[in-house]
C-alpha positions in Angstrom: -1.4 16.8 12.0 -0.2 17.6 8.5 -2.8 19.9 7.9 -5.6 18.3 7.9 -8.4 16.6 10.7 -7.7 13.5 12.8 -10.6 11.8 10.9 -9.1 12.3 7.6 -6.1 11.2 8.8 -8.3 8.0 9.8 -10.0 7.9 6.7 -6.7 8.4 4.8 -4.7 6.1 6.3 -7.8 3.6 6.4 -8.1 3.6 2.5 -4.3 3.4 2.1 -4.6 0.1 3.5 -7.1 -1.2 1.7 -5.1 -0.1 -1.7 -2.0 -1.9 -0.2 -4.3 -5.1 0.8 -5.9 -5.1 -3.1 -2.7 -4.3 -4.9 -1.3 -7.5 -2.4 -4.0 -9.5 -3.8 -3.3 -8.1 -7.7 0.6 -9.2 -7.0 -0.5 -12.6 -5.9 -3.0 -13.2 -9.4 -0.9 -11.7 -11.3 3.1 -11.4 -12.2 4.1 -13.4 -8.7 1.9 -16.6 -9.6 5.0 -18.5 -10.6 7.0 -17.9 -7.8 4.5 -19.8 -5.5 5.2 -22.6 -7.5 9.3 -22.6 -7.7 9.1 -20.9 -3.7 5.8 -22.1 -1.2 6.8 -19.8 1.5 6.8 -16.4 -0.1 5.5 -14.2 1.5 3.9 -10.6 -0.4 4.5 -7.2 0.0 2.2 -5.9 -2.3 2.4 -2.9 -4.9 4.4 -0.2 -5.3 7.0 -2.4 -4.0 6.6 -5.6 -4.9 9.0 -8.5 -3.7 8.6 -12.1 -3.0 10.1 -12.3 0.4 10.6 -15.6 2.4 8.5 -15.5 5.1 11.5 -16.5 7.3 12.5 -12.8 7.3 9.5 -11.2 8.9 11.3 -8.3 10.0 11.9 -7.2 6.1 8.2 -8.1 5.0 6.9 -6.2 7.9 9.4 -3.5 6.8 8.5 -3.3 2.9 4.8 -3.4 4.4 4.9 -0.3 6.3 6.7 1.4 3.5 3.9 0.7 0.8 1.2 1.6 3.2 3.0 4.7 3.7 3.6 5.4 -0.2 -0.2 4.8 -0.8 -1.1 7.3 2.3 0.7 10.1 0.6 -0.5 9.1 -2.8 -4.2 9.2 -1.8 -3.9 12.5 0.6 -1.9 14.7 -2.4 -4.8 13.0 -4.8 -7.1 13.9 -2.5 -5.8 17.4 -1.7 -5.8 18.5 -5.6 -9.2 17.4 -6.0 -10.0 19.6 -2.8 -8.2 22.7 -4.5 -9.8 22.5 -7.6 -13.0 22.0 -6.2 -12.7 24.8 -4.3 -11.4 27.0 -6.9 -14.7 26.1 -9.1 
């Protein structure tokens, strides 16, 4: 499983959705505060990817979802990765 143990997968996977749930949080006290006024029924995706969609299209939020989670797996397993190597090589 991509080189590495089912529980890191878990524990991988597990922290990239927490990222993706705090940077939805960030988006929604941040930059995106003045679309909830102009648009009620927005709904966030979160960070990298950050849209207002309307939360009549669930299929797309859902979508965009999925696709950040996934961004912020890979980001945290190459981050943690190097950190292995170069503890390892110390």
């Amino acid at each position: 499983m991509l080189g590495f143990s089912k529980k890191r997968f878990l524990v991988t996977l597990g922290l990239g959705v927490l990222v993706w749930l705090i940077s939805g949080v960030i988006q929604a006290l941040t930059g995106f505060s003045n679309y909830f006024k102009v648009f009620h029924s927005c709904s966030l995706t979160g960070y990298p990817i950050a849209l207002c969609i309307s939360s009549n299209n669930q299929a797309k939020v859902i979508l965009v979802s999925i696709v950040n989670i996934t961004l912020w797996f890979w980001v945290i397993h190459l981050f943690w990765s190097w950190f292995e190597k170069r503890r390892n090589q110390a």
